[in-house]
DRENLUMFI-820581 format. One line per field, with one value per residue: x, y, z of N, C-alpha, C in turn; residue in three letters. Coordinates in steps of 0.001 Angstrom, whole numbers, padded with zeros to 6 digits. Example, Ala and Ser with C-alpha at 12.3 -4.5 7.8 and 13.67 -1.06 7.14 Angstrom:
# DRENLUMFI-820581
n.east	c(013190  012850)
n.north	c(-005690  -002250)
n.up	c(007800  007080)
ca.east	c(012300  013670)
ca.north	c(-004500  -001060)
ca.up	c(007800  007140)
c.east	c(013200  012900)
c.north	c(-003300  000030)
c.up	c(007800  007870)
residu	c(ala  ser)
# end
This chain:
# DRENLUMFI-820581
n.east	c(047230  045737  043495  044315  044561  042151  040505  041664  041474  038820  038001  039624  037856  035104  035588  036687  033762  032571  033724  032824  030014  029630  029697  027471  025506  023866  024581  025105  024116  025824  027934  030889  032231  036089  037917  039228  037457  036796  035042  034574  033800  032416  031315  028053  025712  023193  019952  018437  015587  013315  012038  014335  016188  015362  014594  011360  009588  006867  003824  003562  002347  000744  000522  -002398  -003999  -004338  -006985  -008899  -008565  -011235  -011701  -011864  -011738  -011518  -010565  -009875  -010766  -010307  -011450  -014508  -014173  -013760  -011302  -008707  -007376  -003666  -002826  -004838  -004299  -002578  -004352  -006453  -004700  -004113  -006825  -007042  -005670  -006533  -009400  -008679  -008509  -010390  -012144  -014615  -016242  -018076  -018793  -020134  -019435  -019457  -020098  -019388  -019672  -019393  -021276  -020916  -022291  -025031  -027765  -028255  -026246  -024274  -025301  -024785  -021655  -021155  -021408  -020462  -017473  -018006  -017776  -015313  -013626  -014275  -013600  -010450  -009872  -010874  -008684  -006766  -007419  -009521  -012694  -015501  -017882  -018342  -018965  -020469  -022216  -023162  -024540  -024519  -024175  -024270  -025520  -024784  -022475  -019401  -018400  -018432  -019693  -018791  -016183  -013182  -011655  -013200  -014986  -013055  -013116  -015254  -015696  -015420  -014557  -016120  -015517  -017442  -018179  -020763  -023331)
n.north	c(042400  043981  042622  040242  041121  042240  039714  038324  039719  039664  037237  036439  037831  036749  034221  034613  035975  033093  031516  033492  032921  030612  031197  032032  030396  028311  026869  023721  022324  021769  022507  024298  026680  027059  030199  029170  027782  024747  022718  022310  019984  021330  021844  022582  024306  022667  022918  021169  018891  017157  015085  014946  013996  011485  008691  008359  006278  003129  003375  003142  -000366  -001041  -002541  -005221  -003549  -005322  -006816  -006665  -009119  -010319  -012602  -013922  -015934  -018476  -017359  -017535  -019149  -018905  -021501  -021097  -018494  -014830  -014237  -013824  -016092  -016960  -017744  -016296  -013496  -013247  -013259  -011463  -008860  -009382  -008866  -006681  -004785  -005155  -004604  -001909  -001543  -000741  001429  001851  -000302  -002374  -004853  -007686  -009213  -012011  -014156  -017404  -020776  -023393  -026348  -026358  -025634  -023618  -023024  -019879  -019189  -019881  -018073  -015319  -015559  -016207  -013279  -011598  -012263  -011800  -008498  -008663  -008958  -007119  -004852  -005264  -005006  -002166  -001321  -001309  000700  000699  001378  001609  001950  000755  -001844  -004464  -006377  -009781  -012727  -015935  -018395  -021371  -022640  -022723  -024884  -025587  -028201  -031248  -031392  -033853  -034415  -032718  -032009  -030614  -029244  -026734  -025988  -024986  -022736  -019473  -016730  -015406  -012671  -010963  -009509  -007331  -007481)
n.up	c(-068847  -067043  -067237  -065962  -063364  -062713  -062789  -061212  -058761  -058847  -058301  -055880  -054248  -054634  -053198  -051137  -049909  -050491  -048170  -046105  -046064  -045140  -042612  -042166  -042070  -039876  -036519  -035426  -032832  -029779  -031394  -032835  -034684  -035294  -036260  -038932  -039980  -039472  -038088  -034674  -031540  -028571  -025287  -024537  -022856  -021418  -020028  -018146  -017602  -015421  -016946  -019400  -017978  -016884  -018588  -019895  -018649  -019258  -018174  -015189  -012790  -010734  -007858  -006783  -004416  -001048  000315  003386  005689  007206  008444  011580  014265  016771  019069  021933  025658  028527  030917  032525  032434  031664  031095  028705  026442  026378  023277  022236  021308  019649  017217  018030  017638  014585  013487  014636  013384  010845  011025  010624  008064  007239  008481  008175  008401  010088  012619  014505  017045  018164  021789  022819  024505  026816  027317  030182  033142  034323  032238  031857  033357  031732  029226  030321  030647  027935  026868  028318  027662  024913  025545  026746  024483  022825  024308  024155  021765  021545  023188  021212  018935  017478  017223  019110  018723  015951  016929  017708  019932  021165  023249  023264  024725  025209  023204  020447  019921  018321  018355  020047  023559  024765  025576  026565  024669  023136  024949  025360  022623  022273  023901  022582  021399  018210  015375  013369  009832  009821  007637)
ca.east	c(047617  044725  042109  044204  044268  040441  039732  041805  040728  036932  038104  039491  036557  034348  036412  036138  032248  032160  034114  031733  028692  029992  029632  026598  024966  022762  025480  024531  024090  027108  029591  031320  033841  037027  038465  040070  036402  036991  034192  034875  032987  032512  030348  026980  025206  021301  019363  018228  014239  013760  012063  015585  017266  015031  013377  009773  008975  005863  002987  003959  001088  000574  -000035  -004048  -004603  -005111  -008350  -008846  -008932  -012143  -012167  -011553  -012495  -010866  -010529  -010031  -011087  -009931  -012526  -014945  -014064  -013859  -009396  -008347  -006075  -002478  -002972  -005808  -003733  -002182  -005414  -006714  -003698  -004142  -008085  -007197  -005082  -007054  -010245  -008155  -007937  -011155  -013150  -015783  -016946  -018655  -018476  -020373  -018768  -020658  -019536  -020496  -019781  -019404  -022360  -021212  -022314  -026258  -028187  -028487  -024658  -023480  -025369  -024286  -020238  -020572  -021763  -019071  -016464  -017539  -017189  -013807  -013108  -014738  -012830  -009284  -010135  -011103  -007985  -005894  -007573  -010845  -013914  -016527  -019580  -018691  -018550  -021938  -022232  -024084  -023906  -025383  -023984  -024071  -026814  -024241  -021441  -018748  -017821  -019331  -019370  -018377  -014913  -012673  -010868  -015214  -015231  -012282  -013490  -016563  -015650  -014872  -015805  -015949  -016209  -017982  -018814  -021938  -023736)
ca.north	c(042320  044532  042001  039432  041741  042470  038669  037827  040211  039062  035552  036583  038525  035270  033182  035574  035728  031820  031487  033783  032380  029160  031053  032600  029273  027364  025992  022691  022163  021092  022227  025467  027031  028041  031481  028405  026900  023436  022452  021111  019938  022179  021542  023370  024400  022155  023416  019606  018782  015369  014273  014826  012924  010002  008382  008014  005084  002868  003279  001557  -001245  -000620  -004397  -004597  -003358  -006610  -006578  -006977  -010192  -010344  -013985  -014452  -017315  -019123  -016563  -018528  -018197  -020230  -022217  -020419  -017079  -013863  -014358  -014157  -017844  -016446  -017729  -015415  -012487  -012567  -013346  -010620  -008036  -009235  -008725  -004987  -004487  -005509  -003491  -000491  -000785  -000366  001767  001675  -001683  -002459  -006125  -008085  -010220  -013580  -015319  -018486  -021109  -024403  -026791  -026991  -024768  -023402  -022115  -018524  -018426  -019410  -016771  -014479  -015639  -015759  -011925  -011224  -013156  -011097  -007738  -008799  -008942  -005660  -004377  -005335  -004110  -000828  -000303  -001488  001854  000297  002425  001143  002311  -000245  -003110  -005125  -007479  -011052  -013641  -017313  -019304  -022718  -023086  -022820  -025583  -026127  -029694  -031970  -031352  -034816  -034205  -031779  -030739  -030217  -027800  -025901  -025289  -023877  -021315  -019104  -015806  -014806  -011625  -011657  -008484  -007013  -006976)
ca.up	c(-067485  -066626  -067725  -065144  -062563  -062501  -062281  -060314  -057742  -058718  -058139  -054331  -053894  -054680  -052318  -049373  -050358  -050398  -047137  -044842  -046526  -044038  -041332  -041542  -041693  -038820  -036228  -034591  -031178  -029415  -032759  -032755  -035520  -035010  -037378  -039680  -040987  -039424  -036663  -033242  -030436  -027535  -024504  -024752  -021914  -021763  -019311  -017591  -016609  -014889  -018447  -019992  -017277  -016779  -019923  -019383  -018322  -019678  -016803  -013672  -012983  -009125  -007585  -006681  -002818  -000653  000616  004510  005818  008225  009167  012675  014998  017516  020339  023404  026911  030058  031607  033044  032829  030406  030762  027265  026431  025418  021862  021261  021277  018087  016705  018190  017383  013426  013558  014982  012367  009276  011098  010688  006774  006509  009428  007846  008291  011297  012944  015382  018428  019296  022630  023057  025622  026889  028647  031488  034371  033922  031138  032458  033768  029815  028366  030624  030775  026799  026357  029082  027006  023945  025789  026712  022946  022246  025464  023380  020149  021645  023351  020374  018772  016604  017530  019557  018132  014942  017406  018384  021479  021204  023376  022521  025616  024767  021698  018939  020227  016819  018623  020984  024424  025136  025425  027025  023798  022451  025839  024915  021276  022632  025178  022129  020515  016767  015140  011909  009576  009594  006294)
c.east	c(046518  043975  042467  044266  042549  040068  040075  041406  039143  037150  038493  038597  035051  034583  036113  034465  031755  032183  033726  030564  028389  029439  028468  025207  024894  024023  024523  024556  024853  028371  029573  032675  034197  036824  038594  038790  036107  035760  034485  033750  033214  031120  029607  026268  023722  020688  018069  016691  014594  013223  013294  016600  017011  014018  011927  009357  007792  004807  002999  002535  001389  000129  -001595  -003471  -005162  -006282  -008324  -009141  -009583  -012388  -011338  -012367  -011151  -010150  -010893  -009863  -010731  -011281  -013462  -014815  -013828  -012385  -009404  -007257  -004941  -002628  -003810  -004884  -003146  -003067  -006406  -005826  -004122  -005680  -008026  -006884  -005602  -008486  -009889  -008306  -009076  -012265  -013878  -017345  -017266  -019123  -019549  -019690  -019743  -019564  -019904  -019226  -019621  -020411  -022013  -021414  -023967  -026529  -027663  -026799  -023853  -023452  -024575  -022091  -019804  -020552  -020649  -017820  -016452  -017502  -015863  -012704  -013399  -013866  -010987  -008754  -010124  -009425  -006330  -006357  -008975  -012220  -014946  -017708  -019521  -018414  -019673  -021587  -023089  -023819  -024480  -025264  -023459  -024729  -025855  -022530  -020859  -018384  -018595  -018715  -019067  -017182  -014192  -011681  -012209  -015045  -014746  -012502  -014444  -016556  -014523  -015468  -015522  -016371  -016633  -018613  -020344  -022808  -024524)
c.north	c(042909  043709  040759  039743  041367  040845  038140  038640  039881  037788  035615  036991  037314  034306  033545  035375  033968  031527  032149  033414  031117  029490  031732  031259  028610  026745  024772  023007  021688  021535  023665  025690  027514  029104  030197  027639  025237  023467  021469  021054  020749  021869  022769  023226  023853  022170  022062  019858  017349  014689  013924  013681  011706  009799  007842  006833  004531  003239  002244  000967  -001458  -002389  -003792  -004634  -004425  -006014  -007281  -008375  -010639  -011506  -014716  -015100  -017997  -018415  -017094  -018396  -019302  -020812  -021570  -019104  -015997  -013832  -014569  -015607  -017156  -016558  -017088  -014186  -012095  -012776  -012053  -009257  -007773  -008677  -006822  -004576  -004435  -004365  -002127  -000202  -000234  000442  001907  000510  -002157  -004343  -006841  -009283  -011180  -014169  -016421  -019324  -022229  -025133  -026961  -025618  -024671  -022505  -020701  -017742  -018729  -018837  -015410  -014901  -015568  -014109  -011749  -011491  -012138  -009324  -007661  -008667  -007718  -004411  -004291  -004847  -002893  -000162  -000223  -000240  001715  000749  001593  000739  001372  -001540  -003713  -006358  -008671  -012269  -015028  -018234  -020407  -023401  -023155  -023564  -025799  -027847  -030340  -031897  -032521  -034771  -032924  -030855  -029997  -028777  -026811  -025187  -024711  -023163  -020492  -017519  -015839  -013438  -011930  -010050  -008283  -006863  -005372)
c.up	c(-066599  -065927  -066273  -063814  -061955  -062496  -061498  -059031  -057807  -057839  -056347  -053714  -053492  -053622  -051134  -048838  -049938  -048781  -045874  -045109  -045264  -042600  -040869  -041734  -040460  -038095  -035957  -033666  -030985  -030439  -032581  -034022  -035049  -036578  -038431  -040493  -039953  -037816  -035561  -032267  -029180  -026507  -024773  -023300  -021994  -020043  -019097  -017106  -016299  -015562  -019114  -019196  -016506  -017932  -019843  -019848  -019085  -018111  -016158  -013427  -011552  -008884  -006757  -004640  -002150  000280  002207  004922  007209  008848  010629  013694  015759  018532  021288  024512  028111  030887  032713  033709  031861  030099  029424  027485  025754  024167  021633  020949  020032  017028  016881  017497  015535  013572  013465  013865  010985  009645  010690  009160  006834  008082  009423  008337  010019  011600  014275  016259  018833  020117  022730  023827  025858  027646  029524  032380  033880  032883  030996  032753  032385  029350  029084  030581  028711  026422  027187  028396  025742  024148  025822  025643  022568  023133  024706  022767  020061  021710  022126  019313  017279  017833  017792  019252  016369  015165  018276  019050  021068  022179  023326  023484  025283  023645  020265  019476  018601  017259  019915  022610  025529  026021  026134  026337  023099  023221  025366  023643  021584  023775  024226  022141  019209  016381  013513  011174  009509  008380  006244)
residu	c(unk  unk  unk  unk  unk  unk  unk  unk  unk  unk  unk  unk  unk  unk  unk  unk  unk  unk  unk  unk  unk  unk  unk  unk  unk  unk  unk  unk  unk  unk  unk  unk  unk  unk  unk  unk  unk  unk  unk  unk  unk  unk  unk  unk  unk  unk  unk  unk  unk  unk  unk  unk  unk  unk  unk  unk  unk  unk  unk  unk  unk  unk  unk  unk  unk  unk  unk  unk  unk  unk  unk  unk  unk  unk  unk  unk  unk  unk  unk  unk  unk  unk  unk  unk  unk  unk  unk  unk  unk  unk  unk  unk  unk  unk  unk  unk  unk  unk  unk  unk  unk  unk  unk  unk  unk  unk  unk  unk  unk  unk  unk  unk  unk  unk  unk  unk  unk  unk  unk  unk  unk  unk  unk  unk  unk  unk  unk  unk  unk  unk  unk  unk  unk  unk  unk  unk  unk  unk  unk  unk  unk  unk  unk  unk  unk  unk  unk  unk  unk  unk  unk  unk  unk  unk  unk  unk  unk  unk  unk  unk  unk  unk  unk  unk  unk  unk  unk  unk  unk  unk  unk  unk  unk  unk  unk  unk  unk  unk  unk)
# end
């Protein structure tokens, strides 16, 4: 009776032994024992970066930077005089606008002109014509000092001065970058 004594108290002894062995083992994250052995879920406190709570992305592919678009022409002037023609205006307006991406870039203004009136009063009403343009530009907020004057008169007609739609195409200005 002794002998079943003494093992069986070994044998509870063992059991007890087995049964905190459980608990001095590694919990998980998120799992918690109760007294009873059996593991439940229990919220865990995770201390959030904005890696954890947005999955990192592949590298965003930026669209390419459009590139200014310097080609303006067809700035039109009322018949003998530096008056801008309503339709230049939003020709003008975009022009300002695209100068701005780049302030760098520095532009020259040719006026030019229609034959009719004298040599002397073309050249002079085209250079007048392409102040008027440089006059615009300024106050639309494009910097002076990267804006050159030319005026050509009547020597560089795009259409024949036959005609009175010819005239109209040539009492223009253009601006054109500077290389």
């Amino acid at each position: 009776m002794k002998f079943l004594k003494t093992h069986l108290l070994a044998g509870t002894v063992i059991l007890l032994g087995l049964s905190s062995l459980q608990a001095c083992k590694t919990k998980k994250a998120g799992m918690a024992t109760n007294p009873y052995g059996v593991a439940k879920e229990e919220p865990v406190a995770v201390k959030e970066t904005p890696a954890a709570v947005e999955p990192k992305k592949e590298e965003e592919v930026l669209p390419p930077v459009k590139k200014p678009d310097f080609n303006f022409s067809n700035i039109q002037f009322e018949f003998n005089s530096v008056v801008l023609r309503t339709i230049s205006y939003p020709i003008l307006d975009k022009a300002a606008t695209e100068m701005k991406k780049d302030p760098a870039v520095r532009f020259v203004i040719n006026g030019h002109s229609s034959a009719e009136g004298s040599e002397a009063h073309n050249m002079a009403l085209s250079r007048d014509r392409a102040y008027s343009v440089k006059t615009y530009l300024e106050n639309a907020g494009i910097s002076g000092s990267n804006l050159e004057v030319k005026g050509y008169g009547e020597a560089e007609p795009i259409q024949s001065d036959a005609t009175e739609q010819g005239r109209v195409a040539n009492r223009r200005v253009e601006i054109e970058i500077i290389p």
